[in-house]
C-alpha positions in Angstrom: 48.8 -18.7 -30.5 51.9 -18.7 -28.2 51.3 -18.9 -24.4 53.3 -15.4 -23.9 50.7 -14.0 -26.4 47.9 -15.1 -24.9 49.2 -13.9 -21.5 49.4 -10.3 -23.3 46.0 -10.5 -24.3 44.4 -11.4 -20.7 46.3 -8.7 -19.5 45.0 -6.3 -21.7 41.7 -7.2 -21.4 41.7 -7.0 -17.4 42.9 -3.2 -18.4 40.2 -2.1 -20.7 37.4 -3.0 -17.9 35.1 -1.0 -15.7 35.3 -4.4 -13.2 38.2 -4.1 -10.7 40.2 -7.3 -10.7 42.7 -8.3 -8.6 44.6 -12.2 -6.4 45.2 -12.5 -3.7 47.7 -15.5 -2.2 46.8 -17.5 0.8 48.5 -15.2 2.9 46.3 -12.3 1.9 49.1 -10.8 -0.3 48.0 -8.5 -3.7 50.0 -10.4 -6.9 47.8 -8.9 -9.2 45.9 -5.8 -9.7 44.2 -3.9 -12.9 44.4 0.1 -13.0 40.5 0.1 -12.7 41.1 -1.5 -8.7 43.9 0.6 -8.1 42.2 4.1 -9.0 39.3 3.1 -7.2 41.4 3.0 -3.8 43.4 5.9 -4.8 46.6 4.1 -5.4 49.0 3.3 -8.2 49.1 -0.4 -9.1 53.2 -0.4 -8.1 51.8 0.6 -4.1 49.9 -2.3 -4.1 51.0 -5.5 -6.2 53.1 -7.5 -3.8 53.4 -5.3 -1.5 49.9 -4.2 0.4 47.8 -6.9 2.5 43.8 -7.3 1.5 43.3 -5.8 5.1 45.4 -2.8 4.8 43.7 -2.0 1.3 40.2 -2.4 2.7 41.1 -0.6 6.1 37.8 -0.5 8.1 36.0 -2.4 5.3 38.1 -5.7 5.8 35.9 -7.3 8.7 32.8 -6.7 7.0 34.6 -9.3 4.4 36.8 -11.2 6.1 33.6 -14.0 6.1 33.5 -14.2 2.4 37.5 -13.8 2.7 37.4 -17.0 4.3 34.7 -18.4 2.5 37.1 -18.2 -0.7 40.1 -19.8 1.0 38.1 -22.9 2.1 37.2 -23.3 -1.7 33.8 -21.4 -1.6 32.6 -18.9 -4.3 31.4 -15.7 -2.3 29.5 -12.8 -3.4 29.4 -9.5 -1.1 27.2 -6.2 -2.0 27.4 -3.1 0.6 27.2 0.4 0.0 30.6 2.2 0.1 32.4 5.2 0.1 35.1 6.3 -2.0 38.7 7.5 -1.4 37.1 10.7 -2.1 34.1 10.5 -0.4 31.2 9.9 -2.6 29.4 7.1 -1.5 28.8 3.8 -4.6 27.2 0.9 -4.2 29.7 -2.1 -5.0 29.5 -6.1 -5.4 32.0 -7.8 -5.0 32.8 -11.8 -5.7 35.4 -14.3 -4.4 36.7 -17.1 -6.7 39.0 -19.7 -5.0 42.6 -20.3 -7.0 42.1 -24.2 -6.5 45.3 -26.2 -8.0 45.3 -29.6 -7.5 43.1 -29.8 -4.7 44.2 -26.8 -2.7 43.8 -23.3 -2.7 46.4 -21.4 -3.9 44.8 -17.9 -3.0 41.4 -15.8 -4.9 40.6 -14.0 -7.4 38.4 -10.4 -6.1 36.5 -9.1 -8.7 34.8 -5.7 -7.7 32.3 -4.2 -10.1 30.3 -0.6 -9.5 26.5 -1.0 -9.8 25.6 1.9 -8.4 23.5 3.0 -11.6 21.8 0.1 -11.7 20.9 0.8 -7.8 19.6 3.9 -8.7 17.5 2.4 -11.6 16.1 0.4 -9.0 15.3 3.2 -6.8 13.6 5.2 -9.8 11.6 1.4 -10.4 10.2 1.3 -6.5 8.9 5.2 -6.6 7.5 4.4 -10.3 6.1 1.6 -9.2 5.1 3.5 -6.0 3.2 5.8 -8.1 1.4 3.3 -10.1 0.6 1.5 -7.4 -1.3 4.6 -5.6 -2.8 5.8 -9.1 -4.5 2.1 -9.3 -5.8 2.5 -5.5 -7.3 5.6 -6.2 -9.2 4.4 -9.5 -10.2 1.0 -7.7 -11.5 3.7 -5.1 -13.1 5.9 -7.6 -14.9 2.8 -9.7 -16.3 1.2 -6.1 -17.6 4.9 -5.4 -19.2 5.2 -8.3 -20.7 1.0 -8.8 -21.5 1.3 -4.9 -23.5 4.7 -4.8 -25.3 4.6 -8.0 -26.5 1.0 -7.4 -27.8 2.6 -4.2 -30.1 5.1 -6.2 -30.9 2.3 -8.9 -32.5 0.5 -6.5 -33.7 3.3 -4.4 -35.8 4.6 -7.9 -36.7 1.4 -9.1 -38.4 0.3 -5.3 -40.2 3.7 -5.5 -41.7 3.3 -9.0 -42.7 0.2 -7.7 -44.3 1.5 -5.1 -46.3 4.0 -7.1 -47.7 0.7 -9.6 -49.1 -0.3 -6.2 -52.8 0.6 -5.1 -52.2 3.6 -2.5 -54.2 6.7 -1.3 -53.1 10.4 -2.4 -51.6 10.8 1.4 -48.9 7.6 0.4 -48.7 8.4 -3.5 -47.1 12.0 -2.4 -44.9 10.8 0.4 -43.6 7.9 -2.2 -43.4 11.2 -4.5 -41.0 13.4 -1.4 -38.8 10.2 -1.2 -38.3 10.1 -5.1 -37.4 14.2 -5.1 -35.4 13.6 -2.1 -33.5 10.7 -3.6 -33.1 12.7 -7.0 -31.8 15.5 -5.2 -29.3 13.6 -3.3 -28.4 11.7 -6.8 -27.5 15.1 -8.0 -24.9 15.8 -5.0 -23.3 12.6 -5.4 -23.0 13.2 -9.3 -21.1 16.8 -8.6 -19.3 15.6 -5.8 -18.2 12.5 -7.8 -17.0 14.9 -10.9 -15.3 17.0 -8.6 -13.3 13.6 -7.5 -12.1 13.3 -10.8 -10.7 16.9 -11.4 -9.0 16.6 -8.1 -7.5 13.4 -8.0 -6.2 14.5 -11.6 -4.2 16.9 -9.1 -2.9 14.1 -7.5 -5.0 15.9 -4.1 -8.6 15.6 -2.4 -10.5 18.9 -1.5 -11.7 18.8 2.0 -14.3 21.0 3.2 -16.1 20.9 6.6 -19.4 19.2 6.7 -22.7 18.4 9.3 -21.6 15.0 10.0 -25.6 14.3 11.2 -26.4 15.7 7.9 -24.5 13.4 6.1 -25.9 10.5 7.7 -29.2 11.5 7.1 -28.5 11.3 3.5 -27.0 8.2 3.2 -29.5 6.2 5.4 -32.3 8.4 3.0 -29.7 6.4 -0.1 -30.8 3.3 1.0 -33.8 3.7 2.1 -35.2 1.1 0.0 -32.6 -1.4 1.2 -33.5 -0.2 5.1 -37.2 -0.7 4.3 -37.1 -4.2 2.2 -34.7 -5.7 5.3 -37.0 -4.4 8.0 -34.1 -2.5 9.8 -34.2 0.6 11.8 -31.1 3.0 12.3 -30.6 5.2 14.7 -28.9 8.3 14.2 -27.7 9.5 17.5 -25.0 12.5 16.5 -25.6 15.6 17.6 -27.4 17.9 15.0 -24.2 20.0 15.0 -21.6 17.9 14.5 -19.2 18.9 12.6 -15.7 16.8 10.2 -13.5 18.1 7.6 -13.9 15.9 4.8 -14.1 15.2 0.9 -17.8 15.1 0.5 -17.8 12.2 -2.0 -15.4 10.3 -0.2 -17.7 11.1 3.2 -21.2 9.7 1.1 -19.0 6.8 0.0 -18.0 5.8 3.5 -21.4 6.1 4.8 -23.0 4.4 2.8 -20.8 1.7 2.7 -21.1 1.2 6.2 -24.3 1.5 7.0 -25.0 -1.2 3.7 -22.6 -3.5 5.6 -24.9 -3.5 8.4 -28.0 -4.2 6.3 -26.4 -6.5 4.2 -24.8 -8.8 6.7 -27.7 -9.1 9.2 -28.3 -12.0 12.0 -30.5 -14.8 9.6 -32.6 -14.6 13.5 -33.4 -11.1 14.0 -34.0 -7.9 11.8 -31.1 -5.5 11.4 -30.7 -2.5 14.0 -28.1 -0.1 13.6 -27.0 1.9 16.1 -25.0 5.5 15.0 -23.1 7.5 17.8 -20.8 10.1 17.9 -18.4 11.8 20.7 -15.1 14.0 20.5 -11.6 13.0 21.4 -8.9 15.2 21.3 -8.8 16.7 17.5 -10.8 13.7 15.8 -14.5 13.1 15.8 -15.1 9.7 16.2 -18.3 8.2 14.8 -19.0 4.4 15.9 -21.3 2.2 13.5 -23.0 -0.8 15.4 -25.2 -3.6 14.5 -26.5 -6.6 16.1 -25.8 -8.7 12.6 -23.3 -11.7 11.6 -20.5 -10.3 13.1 -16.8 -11.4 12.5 -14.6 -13.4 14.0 -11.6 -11.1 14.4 -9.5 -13.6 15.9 -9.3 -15.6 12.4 -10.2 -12.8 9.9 -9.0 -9.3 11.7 -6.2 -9.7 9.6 -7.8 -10.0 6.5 -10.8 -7.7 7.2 -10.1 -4.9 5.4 -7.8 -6.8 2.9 -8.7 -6.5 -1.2 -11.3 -9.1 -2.6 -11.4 -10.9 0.9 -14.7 -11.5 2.0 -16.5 -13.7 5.3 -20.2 -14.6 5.0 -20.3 -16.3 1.8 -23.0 -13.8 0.7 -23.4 -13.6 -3.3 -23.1 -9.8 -3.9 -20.1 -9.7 -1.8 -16.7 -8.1 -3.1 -14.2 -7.7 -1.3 -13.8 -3.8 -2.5 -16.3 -2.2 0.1 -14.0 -2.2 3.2 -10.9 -1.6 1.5 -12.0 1.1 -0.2 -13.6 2.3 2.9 -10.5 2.4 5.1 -8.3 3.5 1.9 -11.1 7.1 1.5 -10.5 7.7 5.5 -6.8 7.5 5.8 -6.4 9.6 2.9 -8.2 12.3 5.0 -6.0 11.9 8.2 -8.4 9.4 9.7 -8.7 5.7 11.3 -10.8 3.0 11.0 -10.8 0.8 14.3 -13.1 -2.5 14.9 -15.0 -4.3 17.5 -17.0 -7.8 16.7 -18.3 -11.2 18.0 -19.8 -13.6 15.7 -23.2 -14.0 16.0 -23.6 -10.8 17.6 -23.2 -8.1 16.1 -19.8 -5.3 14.8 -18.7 -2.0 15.7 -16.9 0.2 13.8 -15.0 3.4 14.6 -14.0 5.8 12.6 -12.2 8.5 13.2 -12.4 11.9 11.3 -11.2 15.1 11.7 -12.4 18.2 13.6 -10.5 20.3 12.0 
């Protein structure tokens, strides 16, 4: 094939492209340019080949790549992406790359390619809200399967540590206040299994239902949950919130939480002492904030704070320990508008706040 042919060829192909192609001499001259660049800047291809500069095509664009400009005249491939707006005013996403013209040794000038990749920037966007989505839906099950394992192994044990209770020798006064904690428990058993049915039509919705509930109340269920646990550990709680206290919340996410917590502070208690919990409550501003403490393990926030409330991430070494609890935890409060703040010493004890709100 003849060298003039061939020549015919290139050309044609640079015209039946989407890229923009164009060189560009040393002295920043156009001497070549394909229809695709010159429609994109809103000129014909006779305005601009060896006549127009790179900075009077470009215009305010030039010293954002006049570095890569450069970077091509000292012999340097250079890509640039940005963001840009048309001659006619919609804004495309654009990369652009540099190749040096090197003869010889020296560069001659560089060849601009420009190509428009603003449909792949937008696949990208639809990817991160996609993956956004998937993201949250997997939270929200994680949530949803720790609720469920965490509460009902609660009750399992609850049940089995009263039927073992009733196999013991124990006079009619004890066999029917064994008999009150079992209907109590069974009771409670049944609110969790409505509450946790109602999760799953609502988050279905993609939304939580929240109601307002006795905050005391509450707590006086959970801590009856794991009363077993309480019992078996030798630890005493005491629930200090006012009898009318009062949070809007979702009321499986609000068992979940206490529960969780007050576990916790069972669960991780000093080898040297049995567990005490203290539960308090006081108002600020539209929140109620109810504080959890213990005089267990504690935490050394300065090396784990980070971490605390991290997935799978665990402290004490203890053998049922997850890592789910307390990222569950702070995930079900910050889905209903609350906080979850922390206080601890190791070898003394935690304190957890956690704010809810009033209405």
């Amino acid at each position: 094939m003849g060298k003039e042919k061939q020549n015919v060829f290139r050309l044609g192909a640079t015209e039946h492209t989407t890229t923009m192609i164009s060189y560009w001499d040393k002295d920043l001259i156009c001497r070549f340019a394909n229809s695709e660049l010159a429609a994109w800047f809103g000129r014909k291809k006779e305005e601009i080949v060896n006549i127009i500069s790179i900075q009077e095509l470009l215009g305010s664009l030039y010293e954002e790549h006049l570095p890569f400009i450069k970077g091509a005249l000292e012999g340097v491939n250079q890509t640039f992406q940005r963001e840009v707006a048309t001659p006619s005013g919609v804004n495309r996403h654009v990369i652009s790359n540099y190749y040096p013209h090197i003869v010889d040794g020296k560069v001659l000038g560089f060849y601009l390619n420009k190509n428009d990749i603003t449909h792949l920037k937008l696949l990208e966007q639809e990817l991160i809200v996609t993956n956004k989505r998937i993201d949250e839906q997997n939270k929200r099950l994680l949530n949803f399967s720790n609720i469920v394992s965490h509460n009902l192994r609660n009750y399992a044990n609850s049940f089995i540590g009263m039927t073992q209770l009733l196999d013991e020798p124990n006079s009619p006064e004890e066999q029917t206040e064994i008999l009150g904690y079992v209907k109590k428990i069974s009771l409670n058993f049944s609110d969790t299994i409505k509450n946790l049915t109602e999760i799953v039509h609502v988050q279905n919705m993609g939304s939580i239902e929240m109601v307002s509930l006795n905050l005391y109340e509450q707590l006086v269920k959970a801590i009856s949950t794991i009363s077993m646990k309480i019992k078996i550990n030798k630890g005493v709680i005491h629930n200090n919130v006012g009898a009318n206290t009062t949070i809007i919340c979702n009321p499986a996410y609000i068992e979940s939480i206490l529960v969780n917590f007050l576990t916790n502070a069972i669960k991780y208690k000093h080898l040297d002492r049995d567990p005490i919990v203290e539960l308090n409550c006081y108002s600020e501003n539209d929140e109620v904030v109810l504080t959890v403490a213990d005089n267990g393990m504690g935490i050394d926030l300065e090396k784990h704070g980070k971490d605390l409330f991290g997935m799978y991430k665990t402290f004490h070494g203890n053998e049922d320990a997850n890592g789910i609890g307390l990222y569950t935890t702070k995930y079900q409060v910050e889905t209903m508008g609350g906080h979850i703040e922390v206080e601890s010493k190791e070898g003394q004890g935690s304190k957890f706040i956690i704010y809810f709100k009033m209405k």
